[in-house]
C-alpha positions in Angstrom: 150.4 218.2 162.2 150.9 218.8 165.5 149.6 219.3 169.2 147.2 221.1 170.8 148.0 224.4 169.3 146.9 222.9 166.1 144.0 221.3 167.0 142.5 224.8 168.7 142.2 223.7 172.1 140.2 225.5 173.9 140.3 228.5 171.1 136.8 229.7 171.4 134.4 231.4 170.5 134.9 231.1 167.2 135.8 233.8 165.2 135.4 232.5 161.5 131.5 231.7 161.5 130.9 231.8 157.8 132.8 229.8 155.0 135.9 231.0 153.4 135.2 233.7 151.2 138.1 232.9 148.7 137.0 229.1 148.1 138.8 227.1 149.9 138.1 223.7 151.5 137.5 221.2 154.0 136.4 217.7 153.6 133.2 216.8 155.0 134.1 215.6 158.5 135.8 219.0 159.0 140.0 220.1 159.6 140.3 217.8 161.8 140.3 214.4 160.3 141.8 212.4 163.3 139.3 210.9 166.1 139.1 208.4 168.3 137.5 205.4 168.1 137.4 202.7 164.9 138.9 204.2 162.2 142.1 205.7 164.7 144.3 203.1 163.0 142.7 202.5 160.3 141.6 205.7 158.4 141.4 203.8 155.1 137.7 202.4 157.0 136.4 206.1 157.0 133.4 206.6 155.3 133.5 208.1 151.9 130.8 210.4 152.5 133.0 212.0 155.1 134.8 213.4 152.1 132.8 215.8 150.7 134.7 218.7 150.0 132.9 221.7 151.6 134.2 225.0 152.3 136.5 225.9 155.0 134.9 227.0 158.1 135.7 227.1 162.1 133.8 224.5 163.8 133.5 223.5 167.4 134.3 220.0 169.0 134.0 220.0 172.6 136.8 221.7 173.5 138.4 222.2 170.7 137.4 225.2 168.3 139.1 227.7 165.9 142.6 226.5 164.2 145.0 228.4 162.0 143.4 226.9 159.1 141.3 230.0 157.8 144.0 231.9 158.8 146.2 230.3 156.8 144.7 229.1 153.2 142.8 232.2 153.0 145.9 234.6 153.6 147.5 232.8 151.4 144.6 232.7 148.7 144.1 236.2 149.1 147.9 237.3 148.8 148.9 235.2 145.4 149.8 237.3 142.0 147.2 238.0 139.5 144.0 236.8 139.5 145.1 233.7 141.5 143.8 235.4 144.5 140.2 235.5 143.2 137.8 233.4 145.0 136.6 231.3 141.8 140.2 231.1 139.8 142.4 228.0 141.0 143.9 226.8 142.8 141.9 226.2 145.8 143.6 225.4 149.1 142.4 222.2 151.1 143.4 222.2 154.9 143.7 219.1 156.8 145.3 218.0 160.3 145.6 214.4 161.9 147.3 215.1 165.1 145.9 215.6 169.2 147.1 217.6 172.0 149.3 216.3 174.4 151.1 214.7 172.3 154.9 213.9 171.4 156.8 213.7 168.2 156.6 209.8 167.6 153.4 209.4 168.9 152.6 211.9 166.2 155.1 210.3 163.6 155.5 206.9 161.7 156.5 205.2 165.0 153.2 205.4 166.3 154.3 205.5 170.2 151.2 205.6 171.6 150.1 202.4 170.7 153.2 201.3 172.7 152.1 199.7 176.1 154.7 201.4 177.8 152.3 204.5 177.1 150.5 206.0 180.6 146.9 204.0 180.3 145.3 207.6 179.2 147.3 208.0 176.5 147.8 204.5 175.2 145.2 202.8 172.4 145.7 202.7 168.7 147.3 206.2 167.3 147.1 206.7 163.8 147.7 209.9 163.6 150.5 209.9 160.8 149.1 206.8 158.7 145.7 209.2 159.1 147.7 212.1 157.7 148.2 210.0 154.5 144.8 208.7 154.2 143.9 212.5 154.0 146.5 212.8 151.1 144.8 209.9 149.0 141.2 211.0 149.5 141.9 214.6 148.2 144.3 212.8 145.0 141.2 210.7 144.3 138.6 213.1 144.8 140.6 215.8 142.8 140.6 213.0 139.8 137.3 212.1 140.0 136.3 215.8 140.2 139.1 216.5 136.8 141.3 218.4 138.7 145.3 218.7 139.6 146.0 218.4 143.7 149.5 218.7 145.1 151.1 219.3 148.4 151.9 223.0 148.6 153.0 223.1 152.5 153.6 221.2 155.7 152.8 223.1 159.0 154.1 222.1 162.4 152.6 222.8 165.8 154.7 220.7 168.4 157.0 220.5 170.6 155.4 221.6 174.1 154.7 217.5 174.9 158.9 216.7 174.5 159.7 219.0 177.0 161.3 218.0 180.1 160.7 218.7 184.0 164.4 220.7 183.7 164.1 222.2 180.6 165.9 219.6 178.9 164.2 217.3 176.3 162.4 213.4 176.6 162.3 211.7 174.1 159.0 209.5 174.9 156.7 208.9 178.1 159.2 206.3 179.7 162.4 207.7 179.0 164.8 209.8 180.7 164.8 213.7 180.0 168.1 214.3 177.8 169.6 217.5 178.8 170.1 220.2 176.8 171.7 220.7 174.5 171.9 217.1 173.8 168.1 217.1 173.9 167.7 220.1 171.5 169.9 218.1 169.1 167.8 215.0 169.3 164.6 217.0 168.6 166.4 218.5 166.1 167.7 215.8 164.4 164.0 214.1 164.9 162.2 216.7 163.4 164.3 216.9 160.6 163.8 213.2 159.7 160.3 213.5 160.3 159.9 216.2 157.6 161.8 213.9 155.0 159.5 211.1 155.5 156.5 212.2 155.3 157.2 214.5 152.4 158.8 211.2 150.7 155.7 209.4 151.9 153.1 212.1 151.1 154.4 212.1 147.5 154.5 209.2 146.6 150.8 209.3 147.2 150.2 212.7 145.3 153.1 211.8 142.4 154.2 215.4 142.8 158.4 216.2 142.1 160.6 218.0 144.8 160.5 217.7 148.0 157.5 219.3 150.2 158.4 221.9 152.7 157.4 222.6 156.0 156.7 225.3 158.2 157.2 225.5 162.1 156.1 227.8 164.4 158.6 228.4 167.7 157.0 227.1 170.5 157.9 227.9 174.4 161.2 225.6 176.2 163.6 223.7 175.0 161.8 222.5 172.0 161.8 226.3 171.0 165.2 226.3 170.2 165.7 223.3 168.7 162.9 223.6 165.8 165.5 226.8 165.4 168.2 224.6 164.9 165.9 222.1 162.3 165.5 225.2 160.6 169.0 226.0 160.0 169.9 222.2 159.4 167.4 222.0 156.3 167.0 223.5 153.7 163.3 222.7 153.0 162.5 223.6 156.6 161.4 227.3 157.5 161.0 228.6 160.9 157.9 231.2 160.8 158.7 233.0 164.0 157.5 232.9 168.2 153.5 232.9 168.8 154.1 235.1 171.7 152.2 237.7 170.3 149.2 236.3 169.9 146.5 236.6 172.7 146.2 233.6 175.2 143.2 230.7 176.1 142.8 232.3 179.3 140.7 234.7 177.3 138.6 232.0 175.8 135.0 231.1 177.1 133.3 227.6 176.4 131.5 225.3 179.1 131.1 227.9 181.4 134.2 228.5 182.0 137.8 229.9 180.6 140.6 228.5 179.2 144.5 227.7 180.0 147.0 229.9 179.6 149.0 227.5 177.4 146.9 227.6 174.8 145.6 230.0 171.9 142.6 232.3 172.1 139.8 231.9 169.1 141.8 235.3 167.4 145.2 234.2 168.2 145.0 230.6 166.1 143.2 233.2 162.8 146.1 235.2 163.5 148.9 232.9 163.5 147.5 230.9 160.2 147.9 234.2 158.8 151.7 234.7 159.6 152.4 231.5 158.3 150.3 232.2 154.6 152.4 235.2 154.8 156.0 233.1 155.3 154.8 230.0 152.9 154.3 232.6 150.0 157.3 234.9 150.3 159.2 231.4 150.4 157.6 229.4 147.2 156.2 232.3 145.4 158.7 234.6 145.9 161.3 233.0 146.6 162.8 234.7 149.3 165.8 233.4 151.4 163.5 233.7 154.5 164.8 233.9 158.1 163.0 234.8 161.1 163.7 238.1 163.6 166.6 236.5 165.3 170.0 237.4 166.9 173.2 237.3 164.4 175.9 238.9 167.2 176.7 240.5 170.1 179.5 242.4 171.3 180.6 244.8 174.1 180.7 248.5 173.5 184.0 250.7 174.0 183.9 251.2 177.7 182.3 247.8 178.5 178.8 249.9 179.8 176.8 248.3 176.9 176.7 245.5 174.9 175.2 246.0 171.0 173.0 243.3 169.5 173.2 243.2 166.1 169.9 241.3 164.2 168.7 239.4 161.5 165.6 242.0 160.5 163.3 240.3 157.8 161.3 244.0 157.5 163.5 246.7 158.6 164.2 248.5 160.7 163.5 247.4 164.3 160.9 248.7 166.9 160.7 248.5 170.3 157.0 248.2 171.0 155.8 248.6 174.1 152.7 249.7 173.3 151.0 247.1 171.4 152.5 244.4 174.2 153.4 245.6 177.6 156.8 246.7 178.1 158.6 243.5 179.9 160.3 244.0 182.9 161.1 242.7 186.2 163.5 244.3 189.0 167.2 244.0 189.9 167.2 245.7 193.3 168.1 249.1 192.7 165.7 252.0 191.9 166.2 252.2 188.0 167.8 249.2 187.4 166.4 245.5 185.9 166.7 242.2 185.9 165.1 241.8 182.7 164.0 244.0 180.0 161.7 244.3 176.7 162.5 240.8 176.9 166.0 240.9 177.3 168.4 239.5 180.5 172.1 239.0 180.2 174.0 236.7 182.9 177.6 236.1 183.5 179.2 232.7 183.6 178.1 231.6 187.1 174.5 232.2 186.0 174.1 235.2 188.1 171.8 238.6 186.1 173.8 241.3 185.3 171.6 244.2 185.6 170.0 246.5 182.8 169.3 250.3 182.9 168.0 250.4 179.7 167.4 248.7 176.2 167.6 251.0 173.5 167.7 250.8 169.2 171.2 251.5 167.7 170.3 251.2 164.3 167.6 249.9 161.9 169.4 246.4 162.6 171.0 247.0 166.1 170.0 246.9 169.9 172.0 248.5 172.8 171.7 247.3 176.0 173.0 249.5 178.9 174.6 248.0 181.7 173.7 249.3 185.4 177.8 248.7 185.8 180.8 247.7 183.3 181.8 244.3 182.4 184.8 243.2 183.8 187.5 242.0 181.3 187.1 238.4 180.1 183.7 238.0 181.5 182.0 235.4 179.8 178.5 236.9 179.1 175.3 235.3 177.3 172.1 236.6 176.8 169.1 235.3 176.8 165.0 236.8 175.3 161.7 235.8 176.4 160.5 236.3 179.9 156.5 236.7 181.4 157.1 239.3 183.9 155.2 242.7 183.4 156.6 244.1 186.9 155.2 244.4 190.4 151.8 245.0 191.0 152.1 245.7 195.4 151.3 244.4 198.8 147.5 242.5 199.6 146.2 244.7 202.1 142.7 242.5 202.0 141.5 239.3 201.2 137.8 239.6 200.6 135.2 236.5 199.9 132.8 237.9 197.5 129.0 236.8 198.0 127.7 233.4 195.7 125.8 233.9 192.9 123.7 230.8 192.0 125.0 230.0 188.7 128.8 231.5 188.7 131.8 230.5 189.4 133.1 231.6 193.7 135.5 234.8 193.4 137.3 236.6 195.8 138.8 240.2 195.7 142.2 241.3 196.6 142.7 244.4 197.5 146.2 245.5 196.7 148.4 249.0 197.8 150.9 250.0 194.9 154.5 249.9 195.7 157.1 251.3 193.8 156.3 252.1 189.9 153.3 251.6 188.6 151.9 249.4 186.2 148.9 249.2 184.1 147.1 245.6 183.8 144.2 246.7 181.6 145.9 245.6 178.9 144.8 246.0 175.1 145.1 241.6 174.6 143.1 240.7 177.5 143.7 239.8 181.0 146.6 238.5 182.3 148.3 236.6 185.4 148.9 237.8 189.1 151.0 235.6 191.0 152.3 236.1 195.0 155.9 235.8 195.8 156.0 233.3 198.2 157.6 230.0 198.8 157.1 227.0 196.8 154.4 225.5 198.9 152.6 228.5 199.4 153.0 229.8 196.1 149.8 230.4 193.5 148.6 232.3 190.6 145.3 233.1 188.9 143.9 235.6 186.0 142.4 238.6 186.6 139.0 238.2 185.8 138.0 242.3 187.3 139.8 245.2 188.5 138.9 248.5 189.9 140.2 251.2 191.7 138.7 251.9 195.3 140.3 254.5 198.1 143.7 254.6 196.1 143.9 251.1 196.0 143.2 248.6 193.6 140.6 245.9 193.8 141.7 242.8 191.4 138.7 239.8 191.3 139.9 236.7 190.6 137.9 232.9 190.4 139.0 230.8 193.2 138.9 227.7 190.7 141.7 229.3 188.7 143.6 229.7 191.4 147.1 227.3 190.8 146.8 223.9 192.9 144.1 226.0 194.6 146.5 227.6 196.9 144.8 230.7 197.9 146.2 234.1 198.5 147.0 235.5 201.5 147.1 239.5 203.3 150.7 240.9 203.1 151.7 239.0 200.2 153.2 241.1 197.5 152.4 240.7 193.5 153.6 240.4 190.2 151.9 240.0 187.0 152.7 238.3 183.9 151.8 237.2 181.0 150.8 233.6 179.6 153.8 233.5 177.2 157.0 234.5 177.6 157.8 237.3 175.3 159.9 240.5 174.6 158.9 243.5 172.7 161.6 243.6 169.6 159.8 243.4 166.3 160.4 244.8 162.1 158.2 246.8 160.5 156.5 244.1 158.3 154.0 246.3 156.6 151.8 243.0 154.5 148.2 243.7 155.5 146.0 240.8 157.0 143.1 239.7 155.5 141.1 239.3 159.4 140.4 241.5 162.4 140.3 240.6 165.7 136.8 239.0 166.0 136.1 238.4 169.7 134.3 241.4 171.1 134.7 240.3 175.2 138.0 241.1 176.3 140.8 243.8 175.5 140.3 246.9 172.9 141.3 245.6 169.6 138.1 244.3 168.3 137.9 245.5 164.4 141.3 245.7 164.0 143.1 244.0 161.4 145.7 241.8 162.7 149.4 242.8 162.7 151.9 240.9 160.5 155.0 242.2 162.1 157.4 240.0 162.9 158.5 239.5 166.6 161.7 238.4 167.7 161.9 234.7 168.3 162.8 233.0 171.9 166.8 232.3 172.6 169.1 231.3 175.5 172.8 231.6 175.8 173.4 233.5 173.0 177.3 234.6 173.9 178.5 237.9 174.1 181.9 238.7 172.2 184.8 239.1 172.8 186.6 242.4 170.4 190.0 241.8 169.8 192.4 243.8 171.2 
């Protein structure tokens, strides 16, 4: 269940164009069982035929396209003990999901919210997205019977959040209320998500007749929601965070319709990819039994002389790597030559909010991070520490703004040529393209991807479509450049060595084409995380 993450908004091409090669399923009408129209409210009016089991294969719906679900019931087919993992031994894994984009956690839940006329006119009608969700269930019980075999529940997988979030970073808790902020509204999405997980396992099994309660699985998503699915996690005990998505490469990389996709979203790769971490988090859990916890902080404390502060971490795969060479390194600068504001992903502010800069983050131990200080903390400062920021560092100054000729057929561009300042930066990255952005004022302020870059005169030449560019605010000569990526991220991950089962599929952006997909896991998203004091 979930948004549009789960639904694979905008996540094509494809990359799984051939049916599961370990036997799994989908009914009939495909992984997506939700649509609009009749049967919205009323899935039990679904035509039978619909329900065909058939095997589990990407398809493409307008804009929707590749999902985690081959990803995640062939990893996890693939991985089990024994001759489990064989395509024609049970069991057989049946993937299914009932939610849309854009949407919040009661419109998604038993409280149906959209059908509330409260709801903004384009996102009111009928819902039915968690009564559909049950439907599903009794389909698959009563074709398993009619077909002589066993069907149970093995996991719930969660994809939401990004639709709660608030214009401040706090929380809402539906389309006519007021943001709560946080932490107030990380406790009630907490709290909400936790109850949502009882219900609908209660309700799911009463359908199914299965013992125990079902589990589910989250993924961390970006704001405020982020850390409160953390927080669900560590309230329940039948509630698992998998880890961030960060990793994963972005929409803006997709291709459908003519044209690309939005950064938010997952590129055709990225959703294969991510059903594969969670196959990998389900089984260590129920098959394995391990007391899983994601990459996450557990404390932080100055060093003797005040000139670092040592992270110490919660490492499912020891021991830790900085990697900056499978994501960029991230890093943005404080002012003076050498110094940074941010870090791999790391920033640390004092209790007026202001960044206290970094000269370096380094690994202490298989478990342990130091960050260096550009100067010591004074005594009693109140420090906390936040991870997860988009910058990649400066790019330089527009020298030229250059209108590139129309081409019947394809899309206007325009070229920016652009002299390097200060340290350089590579943005041919291995993922795909990325985001430059100017530095101006609010009003003037824009961003678009790179589409094309090239080097000419000792300058480089970065092509960008003019109907990418944000509120389409163009740029401008003498502007200077960032770049960033699409997700906020840092570059602190284990050494999980489990092997996927896919490679990177899509062949028309970055290098990694062929390559099996990493399992590591990367650090997930936090804010405020508080320094320590040592006792004297």
């Amino acid at each position: 269940m979930g948004q549009s993450l789960c639904e694979g908004s905008e996540s094509l091409p494809l990359v799984t164009t051939t049916p599961s090669p370990w036997g799994n399923w989908m009914f009939q009408r495909g992984v997506r069982t939700w649509a609009h129209g009749p049967w919205s409210a009323k899935p039990e009016g679904r035509p039978a035929e619909d329900f065909a089991l058939v095997p589990l294969q990407a398809s493409m719906n307008g804009g929707t396209g590749e999902t985690i679900a081959n990803g995640l019931a062939d990893h996890l087919k693939a991985t089990l003990p024994g001759v489990a993992s064989q395509a024609g031994e049970a069991p057989h894994f049946l993937v299914t999901y009932a939610g849309q984009g854009g949407r919040g956690i009661d419109e998604l839940s038993s409280a149906n919210q959209s059908a509330d006329p409260r709801s903004p006119e384009t996102k009111r009608h009928a819902g039915g997205f968690y009564v559909t969700s049950l439907d599903d269930a009794r389909r698959a019980v009563a074709l398993s019977k009619a077909r002589g075999q066993d069907f149970a529940i093995t996991a719930l997988v969660w994809m939401q959040g990004e639709a709660n979030g608030g214009p401040t970073g706090g929380l809402v808790p539906s389309r006519w209320e007021a943001e709560l902020p946080a932490p107030k509204g990380q406790e009630w999405y907490r709290d909400r998500l936790v109850s949502y997980r009882k219900q609908w396992s209660d309700d799911l099994r009463a359908i199914t007749g299965q013992a125990g309660e079902i589990p589910l699985f989250t993924y961390q998503t970006l704001g405020a929601a982020g850390h409160a699915q953390l927080m669900a996690a560590d309230q329940d005990p039948h509630l698992y965070m998998v880890g961030p998505h960060y990793m994963v490469p972005s929409a803006i990389n997709s291709r459908y319709a003519g044209r690309h996709g939005e950064g938010i979203h997952l590129a055709a790769d990225g959703e294969r990819w991510y059903g594969e971490q969670v196959a990998k988090v389900v089984r260590r859990v129920l098959i394995e039994k391990e007391d899983w916890q994601p990459l996450r902080p557990r404390r932080a404390v100055p060093e003797a002389g005040r000139s670092s502060v040592l992270v110490d971490f919660i490492v499912p795969r020891p021991p830790l790597v900085l990697d900056d060479a499978f994501l960029p390194r991230q890093q943005s600068a404080a002012g003076k030559p050498g110094t940074y504001g941010s870090l791999a992903g790391f920033q640390l502010r004092n209790q007026s909010g202001a960044v206290i800069a970094l000269e370096a983050v380094q690994l202490s131990s298989a478990t342990q991070v130091r960050l260096k200080l550009a100067a010591p903390l004074p005594p009693g400062a109140q420090i906390k520490i936040s991870y997860g920021v988009p910058y990649l560092g400066a790019v330089g100054r527009i020298t030229a703004v250059r209108l590139t000729p129309v081409v019947e057929g394809q899309p206007a561009t325009t070229e920016l040529a652009v002299a390097r300042e200060g340290s350089s930066i590579s943005l041919k990255l291995d993922e795909g393209t990325c985001y430059i952005a100017n530095q101006a004022p609010a009003a003037a302020a824009t961003r678009a991807p790179i589409r094309d870059l090239r080097d000419e005169d000792g300058k480089i030449v970065i092509r960008i479509e003019n109907r990418e560019l944000r509120n389409q605010v163009p740029f401008l000569e003498g502007q200077t450049l960032v770049a960033y990526r699409a997700f906020s991220y840092g570059n602190l991950r284990d050494s999980d060595p489990e092997k996927a089962v896919y490679a990177f599929g899509d062949r028309e952006y970055g290098t990694r084409a062929g390559q099996p997909y990493p399992l590591w896991n990367w650090c997930v998203l936090f804010n405020s995380f508080p320094v320590e004091e040592l006792s004297p």
